[in-house]
TORTOR-713684 format. One record per atom (N, C-alpha, C): residue in one letter; atom name; residue number from 1; x, y, z. Coordinates in nm, 2 decimals. Layout:
N
  r   a    k      c1      c2      c3
  A  CA  NUM       X       Y       Z
...
//
This chain:
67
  r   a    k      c1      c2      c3
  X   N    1    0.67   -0.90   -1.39
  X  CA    1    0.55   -0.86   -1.46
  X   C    1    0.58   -0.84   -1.61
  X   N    2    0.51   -0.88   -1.69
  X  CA    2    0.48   -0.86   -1.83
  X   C    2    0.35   -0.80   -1.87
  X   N    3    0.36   -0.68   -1.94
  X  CA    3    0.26   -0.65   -2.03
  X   C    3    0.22   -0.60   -2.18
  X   N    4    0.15   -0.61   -2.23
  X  CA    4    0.16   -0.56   -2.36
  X   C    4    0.14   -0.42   -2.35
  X   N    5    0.20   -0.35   -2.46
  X  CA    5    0.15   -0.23   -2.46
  X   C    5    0.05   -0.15   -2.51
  X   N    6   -0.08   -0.26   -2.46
  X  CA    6   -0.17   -0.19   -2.47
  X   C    6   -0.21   -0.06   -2.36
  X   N    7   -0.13   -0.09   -2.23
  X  CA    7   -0.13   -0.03   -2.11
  X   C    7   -0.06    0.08   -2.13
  X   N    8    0.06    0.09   -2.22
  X  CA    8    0.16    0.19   -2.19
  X   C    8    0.06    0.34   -2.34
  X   N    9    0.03    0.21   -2.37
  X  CA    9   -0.02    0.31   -2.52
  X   C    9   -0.17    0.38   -2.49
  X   N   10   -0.20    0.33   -2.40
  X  CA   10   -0.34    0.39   -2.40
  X   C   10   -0.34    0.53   -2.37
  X   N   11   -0.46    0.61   -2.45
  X  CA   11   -0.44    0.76   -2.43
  X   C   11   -0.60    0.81   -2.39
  X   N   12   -0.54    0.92   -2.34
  X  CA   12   -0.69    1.00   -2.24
  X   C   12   -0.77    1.06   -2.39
  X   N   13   -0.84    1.17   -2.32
  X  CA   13   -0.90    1.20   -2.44
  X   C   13   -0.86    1.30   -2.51
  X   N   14   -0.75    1.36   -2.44
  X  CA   14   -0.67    1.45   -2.49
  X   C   14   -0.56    1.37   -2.59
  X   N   15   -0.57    1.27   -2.64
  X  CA   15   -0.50    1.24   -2.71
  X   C   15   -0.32    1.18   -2.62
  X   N   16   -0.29    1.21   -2.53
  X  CA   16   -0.18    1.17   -2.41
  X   C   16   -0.16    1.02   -2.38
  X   N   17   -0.05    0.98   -2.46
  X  CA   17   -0.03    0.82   -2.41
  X   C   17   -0.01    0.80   -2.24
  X   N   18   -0.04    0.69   -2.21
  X  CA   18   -0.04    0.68   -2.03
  X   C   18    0.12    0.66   -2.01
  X   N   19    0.15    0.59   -2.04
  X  CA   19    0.33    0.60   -2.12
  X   C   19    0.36    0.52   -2.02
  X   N   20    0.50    0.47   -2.05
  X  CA   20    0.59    0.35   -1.96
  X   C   20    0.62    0.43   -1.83
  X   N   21    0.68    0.58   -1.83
  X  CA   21    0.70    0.61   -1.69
  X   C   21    0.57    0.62   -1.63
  X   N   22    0.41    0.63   -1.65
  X  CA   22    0.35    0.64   -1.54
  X   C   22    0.36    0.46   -1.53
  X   N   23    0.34    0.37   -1.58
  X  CA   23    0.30    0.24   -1.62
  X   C   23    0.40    0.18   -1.47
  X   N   24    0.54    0.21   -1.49
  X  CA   24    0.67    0.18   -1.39
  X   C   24    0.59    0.23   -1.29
  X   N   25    0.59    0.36   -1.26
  X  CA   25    0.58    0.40   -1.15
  X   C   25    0.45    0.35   -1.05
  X   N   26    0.35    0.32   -1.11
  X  CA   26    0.20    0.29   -1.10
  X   C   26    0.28    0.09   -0.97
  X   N   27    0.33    0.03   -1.12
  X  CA   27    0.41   -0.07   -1.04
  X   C   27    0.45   -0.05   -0.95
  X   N   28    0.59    0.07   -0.91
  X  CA   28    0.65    0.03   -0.81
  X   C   28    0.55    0.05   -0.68
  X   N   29    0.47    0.12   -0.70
  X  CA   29    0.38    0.17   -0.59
  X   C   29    0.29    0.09   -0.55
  X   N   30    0.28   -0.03   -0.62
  X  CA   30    0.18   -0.16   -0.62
  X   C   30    0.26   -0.28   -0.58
  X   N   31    0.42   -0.27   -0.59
  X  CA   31    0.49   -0.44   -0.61
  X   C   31    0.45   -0.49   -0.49
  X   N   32    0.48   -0.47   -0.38
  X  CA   32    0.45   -0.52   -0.26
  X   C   32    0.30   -0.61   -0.25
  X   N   33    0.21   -0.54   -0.30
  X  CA   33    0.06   -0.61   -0.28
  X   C   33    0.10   -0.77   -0.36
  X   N   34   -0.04   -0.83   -0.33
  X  CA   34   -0.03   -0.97   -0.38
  X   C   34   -0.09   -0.96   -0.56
  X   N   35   -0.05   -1.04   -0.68
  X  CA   35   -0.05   -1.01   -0.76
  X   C   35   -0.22   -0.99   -0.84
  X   N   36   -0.30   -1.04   -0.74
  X  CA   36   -0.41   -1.01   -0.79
  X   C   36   -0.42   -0.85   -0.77
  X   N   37   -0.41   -0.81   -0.67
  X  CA   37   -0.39   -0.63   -0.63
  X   C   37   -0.37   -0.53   -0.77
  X   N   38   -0.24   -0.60   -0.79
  X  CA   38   -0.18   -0.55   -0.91
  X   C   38   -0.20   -0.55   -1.07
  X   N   39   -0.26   -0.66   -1.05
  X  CA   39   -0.36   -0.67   -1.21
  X   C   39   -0.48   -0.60   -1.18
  X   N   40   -0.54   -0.60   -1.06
  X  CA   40   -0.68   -0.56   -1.08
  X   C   40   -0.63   -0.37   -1.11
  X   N   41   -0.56   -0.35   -1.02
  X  CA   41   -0.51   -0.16   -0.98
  X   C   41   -0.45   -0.12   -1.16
  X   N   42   -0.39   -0.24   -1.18
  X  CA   42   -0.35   -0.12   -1.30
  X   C   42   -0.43   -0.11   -1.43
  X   N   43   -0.51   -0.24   -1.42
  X  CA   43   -0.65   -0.21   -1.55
  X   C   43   -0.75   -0.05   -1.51
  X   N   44   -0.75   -0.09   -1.34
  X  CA   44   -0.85    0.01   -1.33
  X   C   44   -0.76    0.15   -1.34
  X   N   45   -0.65    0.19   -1.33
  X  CA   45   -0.56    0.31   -1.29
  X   C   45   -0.62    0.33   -1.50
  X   N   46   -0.56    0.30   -1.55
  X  CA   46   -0.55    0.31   -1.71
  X   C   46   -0.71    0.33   -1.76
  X   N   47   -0.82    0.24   -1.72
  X  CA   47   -0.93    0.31   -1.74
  X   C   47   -0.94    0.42   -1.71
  X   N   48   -0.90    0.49   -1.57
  X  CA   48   -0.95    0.58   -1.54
  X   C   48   -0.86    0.70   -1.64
  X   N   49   -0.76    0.66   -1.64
  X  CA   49   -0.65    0.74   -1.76
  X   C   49   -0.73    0.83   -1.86
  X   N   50   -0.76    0.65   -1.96
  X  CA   50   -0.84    0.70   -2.06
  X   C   50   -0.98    0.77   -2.07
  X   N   51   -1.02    0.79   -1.99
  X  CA   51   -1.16    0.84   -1.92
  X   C   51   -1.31    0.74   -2.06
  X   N   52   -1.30    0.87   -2.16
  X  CA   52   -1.43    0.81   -2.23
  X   C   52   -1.37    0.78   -2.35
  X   N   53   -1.20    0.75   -2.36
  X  CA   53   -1.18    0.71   -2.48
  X   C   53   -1.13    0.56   -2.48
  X   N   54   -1.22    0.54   -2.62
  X  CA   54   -1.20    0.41   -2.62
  X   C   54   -1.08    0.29   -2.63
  X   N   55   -1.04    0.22   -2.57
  X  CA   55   -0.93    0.16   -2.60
  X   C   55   -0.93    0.08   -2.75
  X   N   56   -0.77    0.12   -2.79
  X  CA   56   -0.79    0.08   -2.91
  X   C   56   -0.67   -0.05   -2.93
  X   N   57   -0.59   -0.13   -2.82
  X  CA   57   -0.54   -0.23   -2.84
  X   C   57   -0.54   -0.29   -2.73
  X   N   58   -0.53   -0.44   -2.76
  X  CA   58   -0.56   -0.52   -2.64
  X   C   58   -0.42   -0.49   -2.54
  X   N   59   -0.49   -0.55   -2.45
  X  CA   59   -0.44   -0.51   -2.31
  X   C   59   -0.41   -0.63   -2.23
  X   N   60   -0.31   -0.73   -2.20
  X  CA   60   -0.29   -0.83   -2.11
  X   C   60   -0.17   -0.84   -2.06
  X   N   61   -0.17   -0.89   -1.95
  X  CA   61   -0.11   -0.91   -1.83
  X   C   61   -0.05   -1.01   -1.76
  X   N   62    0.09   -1.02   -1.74
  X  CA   62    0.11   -1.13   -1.66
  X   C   62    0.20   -1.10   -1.51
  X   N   63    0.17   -1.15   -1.37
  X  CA   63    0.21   -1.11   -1.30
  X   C   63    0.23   -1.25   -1.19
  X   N   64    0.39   -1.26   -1.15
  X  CA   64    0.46   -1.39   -1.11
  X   C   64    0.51   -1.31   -1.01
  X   N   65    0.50   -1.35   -0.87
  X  CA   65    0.52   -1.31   -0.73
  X   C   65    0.54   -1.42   -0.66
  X   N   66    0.69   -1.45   -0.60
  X  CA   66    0.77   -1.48   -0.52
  X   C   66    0.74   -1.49   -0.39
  X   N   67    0.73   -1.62   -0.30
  X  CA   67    0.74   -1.58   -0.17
  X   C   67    0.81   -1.52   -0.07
//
């Protein structure tokens, strides 16, 4: 998986980056699903992060899964 850090950077409204250890952890708890799973779970986990603040850098995704 590859991401930009728009994911790791994004902050609630308290001002709290989502940060690379939830970002990892969020992953490992997801690797097993198929890679659609995993891009949809972690846009939505990080919205929900940031609640009503707005994101302020883009955000994209790449995710390559092995048979």
């Amino acid at each position: 998986m590859v991401a930009t850090d728009g994911f790791s950077e994004a902050r609630n409204v308290a001002g709290d980056f989502y940060g690379y250890e939830r970002l990892i952890k969020h992953i490992d708890n997801v690797a097993h699903k198929p890679a659609e799973f995993i891009v949809n779970s972690l846009f939505q986990i990080v919205e929900q992060f940031s609640g009503t603040n707005l994101q302020e850098d883009d955000q994209t995704l790449i995710v390559i899964k092995g048979e």
